[in-house]
N, CA, C and O of each residue as an XYZ file, in Angstrom:
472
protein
N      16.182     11.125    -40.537
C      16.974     10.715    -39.407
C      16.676     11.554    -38.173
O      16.740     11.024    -37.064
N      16.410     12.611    -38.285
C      16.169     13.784    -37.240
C      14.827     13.008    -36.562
O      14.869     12.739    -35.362
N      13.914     12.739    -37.176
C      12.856     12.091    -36.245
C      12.988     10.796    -35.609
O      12.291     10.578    -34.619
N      13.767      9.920    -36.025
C      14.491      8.510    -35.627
C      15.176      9.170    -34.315
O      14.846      8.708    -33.222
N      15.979     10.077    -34.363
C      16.874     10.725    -33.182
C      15.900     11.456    -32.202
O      16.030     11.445    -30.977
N      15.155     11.935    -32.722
C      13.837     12.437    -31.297
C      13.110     11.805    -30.519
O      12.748     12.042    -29.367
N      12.794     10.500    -31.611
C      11.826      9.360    -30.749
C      12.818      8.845    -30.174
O      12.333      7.989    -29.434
N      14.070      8.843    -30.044
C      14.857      7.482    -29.458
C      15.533      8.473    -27.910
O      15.923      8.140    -26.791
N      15.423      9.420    -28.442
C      15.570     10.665    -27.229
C      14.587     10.746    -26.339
O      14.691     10.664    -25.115
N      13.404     10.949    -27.128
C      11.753     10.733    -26.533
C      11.947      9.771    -25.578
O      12.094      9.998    -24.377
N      11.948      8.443    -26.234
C      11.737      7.136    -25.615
C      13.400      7.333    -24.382
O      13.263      6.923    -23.230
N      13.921      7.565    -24.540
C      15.060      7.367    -23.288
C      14.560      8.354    -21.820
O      14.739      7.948    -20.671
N      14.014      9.491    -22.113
C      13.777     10.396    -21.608
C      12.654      9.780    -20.553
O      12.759      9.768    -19.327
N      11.248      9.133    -21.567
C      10.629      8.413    -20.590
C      10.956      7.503    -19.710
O      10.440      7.348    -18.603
N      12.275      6.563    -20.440
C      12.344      5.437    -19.454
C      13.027      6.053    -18.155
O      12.783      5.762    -16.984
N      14.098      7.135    -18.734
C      14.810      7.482    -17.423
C      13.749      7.711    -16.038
O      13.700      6.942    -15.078
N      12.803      9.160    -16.234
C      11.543      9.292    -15.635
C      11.248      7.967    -15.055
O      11.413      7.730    -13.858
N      10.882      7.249    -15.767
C       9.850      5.663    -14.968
C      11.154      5.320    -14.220
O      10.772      4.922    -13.119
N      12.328      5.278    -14.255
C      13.386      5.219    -13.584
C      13.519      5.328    -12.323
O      13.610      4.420    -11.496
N      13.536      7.035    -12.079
C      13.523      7.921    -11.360
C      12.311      7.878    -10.225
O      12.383      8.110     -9.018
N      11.234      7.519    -10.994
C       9.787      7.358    -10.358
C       9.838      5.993     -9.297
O       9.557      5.906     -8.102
N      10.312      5.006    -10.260
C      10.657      3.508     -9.213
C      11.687      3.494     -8.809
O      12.087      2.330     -8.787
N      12.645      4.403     -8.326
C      13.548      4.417     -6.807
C      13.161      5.410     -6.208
O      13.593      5.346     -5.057
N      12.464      6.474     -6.396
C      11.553      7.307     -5.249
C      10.826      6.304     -4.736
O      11.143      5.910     -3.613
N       9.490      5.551     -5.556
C       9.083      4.919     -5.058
C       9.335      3.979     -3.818
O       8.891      3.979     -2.670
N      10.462      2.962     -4.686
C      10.985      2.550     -3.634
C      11.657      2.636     -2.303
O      11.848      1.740     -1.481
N      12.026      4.100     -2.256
C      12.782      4.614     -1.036
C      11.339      5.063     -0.102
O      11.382      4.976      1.125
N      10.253      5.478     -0.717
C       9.083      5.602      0.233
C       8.569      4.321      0.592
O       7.840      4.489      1.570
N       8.605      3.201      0.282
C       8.137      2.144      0.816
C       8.886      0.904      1.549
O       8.497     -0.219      1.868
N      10.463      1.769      1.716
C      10.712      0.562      2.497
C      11.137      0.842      4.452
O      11.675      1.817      4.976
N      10.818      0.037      4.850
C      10.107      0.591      5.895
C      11.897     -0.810      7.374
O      12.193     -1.983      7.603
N      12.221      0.249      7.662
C      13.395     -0.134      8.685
C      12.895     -0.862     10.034
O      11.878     -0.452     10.594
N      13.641     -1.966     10.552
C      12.594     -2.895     11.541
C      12.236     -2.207     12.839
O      11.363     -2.637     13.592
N      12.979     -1.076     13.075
C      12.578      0.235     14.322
C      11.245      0.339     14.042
O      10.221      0.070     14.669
N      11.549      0.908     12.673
C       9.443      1.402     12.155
C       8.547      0.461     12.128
O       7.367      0.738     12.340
N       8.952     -0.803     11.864
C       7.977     -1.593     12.137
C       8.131     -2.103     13.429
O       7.063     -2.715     13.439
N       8.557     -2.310     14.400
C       8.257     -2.101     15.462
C       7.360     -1.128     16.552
O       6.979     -1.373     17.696
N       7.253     -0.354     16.001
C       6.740      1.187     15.997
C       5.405      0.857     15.759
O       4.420      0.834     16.498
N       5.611      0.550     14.305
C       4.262      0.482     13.657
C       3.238     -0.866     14.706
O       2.287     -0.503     15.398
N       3.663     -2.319     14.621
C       3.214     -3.296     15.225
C       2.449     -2.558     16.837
O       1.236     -2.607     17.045
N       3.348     -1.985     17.716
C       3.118     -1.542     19.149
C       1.704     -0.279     19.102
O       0.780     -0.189     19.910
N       1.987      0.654     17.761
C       1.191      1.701     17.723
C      -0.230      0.779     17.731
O      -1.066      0.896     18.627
N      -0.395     -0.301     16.415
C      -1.681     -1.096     16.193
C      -2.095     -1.648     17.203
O      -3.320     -1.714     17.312
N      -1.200     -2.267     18.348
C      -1.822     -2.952     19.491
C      -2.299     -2.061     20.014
O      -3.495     -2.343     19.937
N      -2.221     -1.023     20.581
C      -2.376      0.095     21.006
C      -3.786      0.449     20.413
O      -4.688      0.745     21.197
N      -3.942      0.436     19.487
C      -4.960      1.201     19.058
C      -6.064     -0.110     18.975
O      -7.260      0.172     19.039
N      -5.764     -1.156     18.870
C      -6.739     -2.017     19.285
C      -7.487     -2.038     20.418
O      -8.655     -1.897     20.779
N      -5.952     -2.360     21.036
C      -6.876     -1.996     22.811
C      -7.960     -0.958     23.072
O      -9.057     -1.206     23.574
N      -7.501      0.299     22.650
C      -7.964      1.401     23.088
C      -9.805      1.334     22.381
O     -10.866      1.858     22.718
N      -9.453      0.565     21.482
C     -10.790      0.584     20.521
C     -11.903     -0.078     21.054
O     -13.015      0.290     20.675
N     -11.779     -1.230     22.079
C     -12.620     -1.655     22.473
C     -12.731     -1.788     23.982
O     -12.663     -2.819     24.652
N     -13.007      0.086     24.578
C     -12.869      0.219     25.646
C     -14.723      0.394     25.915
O     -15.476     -0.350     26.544
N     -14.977      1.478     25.273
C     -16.210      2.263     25.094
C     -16.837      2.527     24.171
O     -16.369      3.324     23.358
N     -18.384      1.832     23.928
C     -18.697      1.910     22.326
C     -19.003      3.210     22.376
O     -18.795      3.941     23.344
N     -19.638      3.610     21.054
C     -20.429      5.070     20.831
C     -21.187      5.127     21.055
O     -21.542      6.274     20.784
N     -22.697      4.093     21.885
C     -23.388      4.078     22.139
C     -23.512      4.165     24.045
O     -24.325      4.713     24.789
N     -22.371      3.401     24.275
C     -21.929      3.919     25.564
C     -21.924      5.600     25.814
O     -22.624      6.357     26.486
N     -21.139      5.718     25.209
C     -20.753      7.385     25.326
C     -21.715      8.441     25.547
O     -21.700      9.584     26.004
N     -22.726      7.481     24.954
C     -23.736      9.029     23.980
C     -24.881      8.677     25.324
O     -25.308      9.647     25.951
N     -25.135      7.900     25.542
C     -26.080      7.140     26.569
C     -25.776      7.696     27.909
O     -24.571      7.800     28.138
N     -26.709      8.138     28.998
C     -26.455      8.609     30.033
C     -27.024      7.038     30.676
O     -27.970      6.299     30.401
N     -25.822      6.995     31.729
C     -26.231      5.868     32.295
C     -26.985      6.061     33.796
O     -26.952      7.004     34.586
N     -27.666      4.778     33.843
C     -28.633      4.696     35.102
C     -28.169      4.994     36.610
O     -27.004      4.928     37.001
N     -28.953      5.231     37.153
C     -28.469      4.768     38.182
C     -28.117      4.048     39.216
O     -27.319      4.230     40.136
N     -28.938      3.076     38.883
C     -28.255      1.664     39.317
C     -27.009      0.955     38.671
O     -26.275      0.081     39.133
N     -26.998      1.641     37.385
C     -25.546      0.921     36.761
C     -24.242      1.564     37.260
O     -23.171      0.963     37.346
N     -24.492      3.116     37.645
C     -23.868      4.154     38.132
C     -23.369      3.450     39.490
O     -22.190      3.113     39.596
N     -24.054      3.292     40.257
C     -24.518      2.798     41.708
C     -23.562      1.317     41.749
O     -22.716      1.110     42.619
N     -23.837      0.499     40.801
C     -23.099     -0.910     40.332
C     -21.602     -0.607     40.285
O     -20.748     -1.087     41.031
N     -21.428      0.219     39.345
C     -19.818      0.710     38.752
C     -19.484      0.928     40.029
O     -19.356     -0.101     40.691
N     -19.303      1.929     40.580
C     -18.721      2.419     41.731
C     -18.354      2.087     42.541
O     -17.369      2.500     43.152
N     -19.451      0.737     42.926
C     -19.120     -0.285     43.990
C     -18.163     -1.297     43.511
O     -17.515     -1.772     44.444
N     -17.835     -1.828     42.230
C     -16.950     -2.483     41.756
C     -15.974     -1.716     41.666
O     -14.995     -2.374     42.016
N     -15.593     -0.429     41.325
C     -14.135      0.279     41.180
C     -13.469      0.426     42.841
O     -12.292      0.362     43.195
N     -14.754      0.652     43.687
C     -14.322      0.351     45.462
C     -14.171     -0.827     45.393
O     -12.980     -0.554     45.250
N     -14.200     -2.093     45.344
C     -14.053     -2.865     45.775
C     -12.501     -3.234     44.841
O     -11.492     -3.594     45.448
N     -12.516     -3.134     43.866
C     -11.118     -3.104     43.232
C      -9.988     -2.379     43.572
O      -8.845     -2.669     43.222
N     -10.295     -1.484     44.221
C      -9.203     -0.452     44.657
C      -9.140     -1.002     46.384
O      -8.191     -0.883     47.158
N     -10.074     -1.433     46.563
C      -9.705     -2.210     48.322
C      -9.072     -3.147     48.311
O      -8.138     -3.218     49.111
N      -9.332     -4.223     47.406
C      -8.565     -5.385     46.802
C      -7.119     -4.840     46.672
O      -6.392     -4.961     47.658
N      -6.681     -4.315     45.673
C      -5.437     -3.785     45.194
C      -4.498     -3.036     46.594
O      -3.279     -2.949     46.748
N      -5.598     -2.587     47.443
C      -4.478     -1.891     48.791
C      -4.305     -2.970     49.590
O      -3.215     -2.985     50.162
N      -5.217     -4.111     49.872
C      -4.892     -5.447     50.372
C      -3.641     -6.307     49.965
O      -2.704     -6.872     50.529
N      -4.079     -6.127     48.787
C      -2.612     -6.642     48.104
C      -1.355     -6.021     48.256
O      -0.408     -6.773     48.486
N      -1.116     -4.660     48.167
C       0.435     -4.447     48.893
C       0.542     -3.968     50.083
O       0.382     -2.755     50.225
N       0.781     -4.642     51.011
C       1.379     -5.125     51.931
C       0.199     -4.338     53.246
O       0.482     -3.680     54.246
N      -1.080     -4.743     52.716
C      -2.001     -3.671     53.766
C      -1.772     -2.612     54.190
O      -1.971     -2.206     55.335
N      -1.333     -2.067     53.307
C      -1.357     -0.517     53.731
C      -1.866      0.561     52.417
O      -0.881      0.775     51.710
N      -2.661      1.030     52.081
C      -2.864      2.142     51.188
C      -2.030      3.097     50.588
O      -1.404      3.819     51.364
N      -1.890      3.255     49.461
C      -0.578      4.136     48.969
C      -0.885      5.543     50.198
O      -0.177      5.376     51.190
N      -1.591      6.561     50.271
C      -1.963      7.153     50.882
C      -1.730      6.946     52.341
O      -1.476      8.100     52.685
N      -1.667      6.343     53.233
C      -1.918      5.920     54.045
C       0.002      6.138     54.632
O       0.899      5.541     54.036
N       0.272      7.025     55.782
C       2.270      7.141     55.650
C       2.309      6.714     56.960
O       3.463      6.892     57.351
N       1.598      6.220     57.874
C       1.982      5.457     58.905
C       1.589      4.473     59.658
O       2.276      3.671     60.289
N      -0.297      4.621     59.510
C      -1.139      4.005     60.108
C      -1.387      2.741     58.917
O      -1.043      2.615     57.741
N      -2.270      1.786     60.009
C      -2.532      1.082     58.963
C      -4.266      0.487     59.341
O      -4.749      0.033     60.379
N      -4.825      0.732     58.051
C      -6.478      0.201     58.039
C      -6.815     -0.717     59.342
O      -7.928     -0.632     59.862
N      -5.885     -1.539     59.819
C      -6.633     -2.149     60.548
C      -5.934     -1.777     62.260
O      -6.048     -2.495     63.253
N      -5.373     -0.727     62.180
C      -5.572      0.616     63.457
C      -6.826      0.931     63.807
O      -7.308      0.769     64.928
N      -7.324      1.346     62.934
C      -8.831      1.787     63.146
C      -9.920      1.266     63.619
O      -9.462      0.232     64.105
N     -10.729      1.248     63.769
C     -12.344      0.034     64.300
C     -12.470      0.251     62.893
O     -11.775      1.088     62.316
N     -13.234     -0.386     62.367
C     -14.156     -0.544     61.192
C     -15.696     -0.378     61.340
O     -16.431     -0.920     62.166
N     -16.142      0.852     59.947
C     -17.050      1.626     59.884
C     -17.810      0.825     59.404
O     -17.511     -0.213     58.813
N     -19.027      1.318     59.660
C     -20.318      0.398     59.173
C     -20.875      1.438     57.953
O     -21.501      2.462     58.224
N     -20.613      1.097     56.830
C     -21.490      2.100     55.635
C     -23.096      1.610     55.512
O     -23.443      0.485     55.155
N     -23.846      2.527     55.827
C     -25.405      2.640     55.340
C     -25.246      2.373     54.113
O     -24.275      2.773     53.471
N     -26.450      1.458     53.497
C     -26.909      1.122     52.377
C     -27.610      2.580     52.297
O     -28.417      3.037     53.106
N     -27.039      3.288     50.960
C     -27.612      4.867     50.381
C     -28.690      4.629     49.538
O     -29.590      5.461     49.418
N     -28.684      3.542     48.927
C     -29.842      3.204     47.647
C     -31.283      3.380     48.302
O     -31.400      3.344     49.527
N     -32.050      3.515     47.715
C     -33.622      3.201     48.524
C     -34.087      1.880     48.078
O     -33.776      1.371     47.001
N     -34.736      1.433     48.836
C     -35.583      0.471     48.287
C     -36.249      0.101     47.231
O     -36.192     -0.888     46.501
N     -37.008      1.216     47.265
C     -38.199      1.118     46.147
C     -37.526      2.640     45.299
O     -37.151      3.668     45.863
N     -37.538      2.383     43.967
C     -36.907      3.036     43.239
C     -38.246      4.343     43.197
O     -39.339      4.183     43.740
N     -37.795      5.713     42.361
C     -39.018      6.561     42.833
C     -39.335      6.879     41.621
O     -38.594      6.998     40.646
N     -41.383      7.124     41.773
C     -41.892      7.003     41.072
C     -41.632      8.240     39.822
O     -41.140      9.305     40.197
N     -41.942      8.076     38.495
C     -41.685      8.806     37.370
C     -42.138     10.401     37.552
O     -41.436     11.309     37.107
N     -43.988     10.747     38.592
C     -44.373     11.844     38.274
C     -43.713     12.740     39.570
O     -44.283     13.809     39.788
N     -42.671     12.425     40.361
C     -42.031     12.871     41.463
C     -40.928     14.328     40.517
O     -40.154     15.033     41.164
């Protein structure tokens, strides 16, 4: 009888354990709709961010005509954008752009790009 009473002790002992194990469990996996909210906003987030700049971008020194390209599109986006509220430049605390005459910018690029043994 003594061994009938150990295994049945044995066996309770485990189930309690597997018990114990599946409501820990369960208290680590259930997840409150704050956190998943959380969670959903963090993933968009990290999507976006993911397909800003590859690694090949990064690692790559860029040209200078692409250099030259960029720049003129981030000016022209940022002229756009001060057009848009209310013609005046955040910067800008009294005057306004079209106070001024308007400047004539020189084309800086050269023509003929320069040769390799320079």
């Amino acid at each position: 009888m003594d061994g009938l009473f150990l295994f049945v002790l044995f066996a309770a002992f485990l189930l309690l354990a597997a018990h114990l194990v599946w409501r820990y469990w369960a208290v680590l996996t259930t997840v409150s709709p704050e956190e998943e909210r959380l969670e959903k906003r963090l993933a968009a987030l990290n999507e976006h961010q993911a397909h800003r700049y590859s690694d090949e971008e990064l690692a790559a020194p860029i040209s200078e005509e692409d250099a030259w390209r960029l720049m003129v599109e981030r000016g022209r986006r940022i002229a756009q954008r001060e057009r848009s509220t209310d013609n005046r430049p955040r910067h800008c605390t009294g005057r306004c752009l079209t106070d001024r005459p308007p400047r004539l910018l020189l084309d800086r690029r050269t023509a003929v790009p320069p040769s390799d043994d320079e």
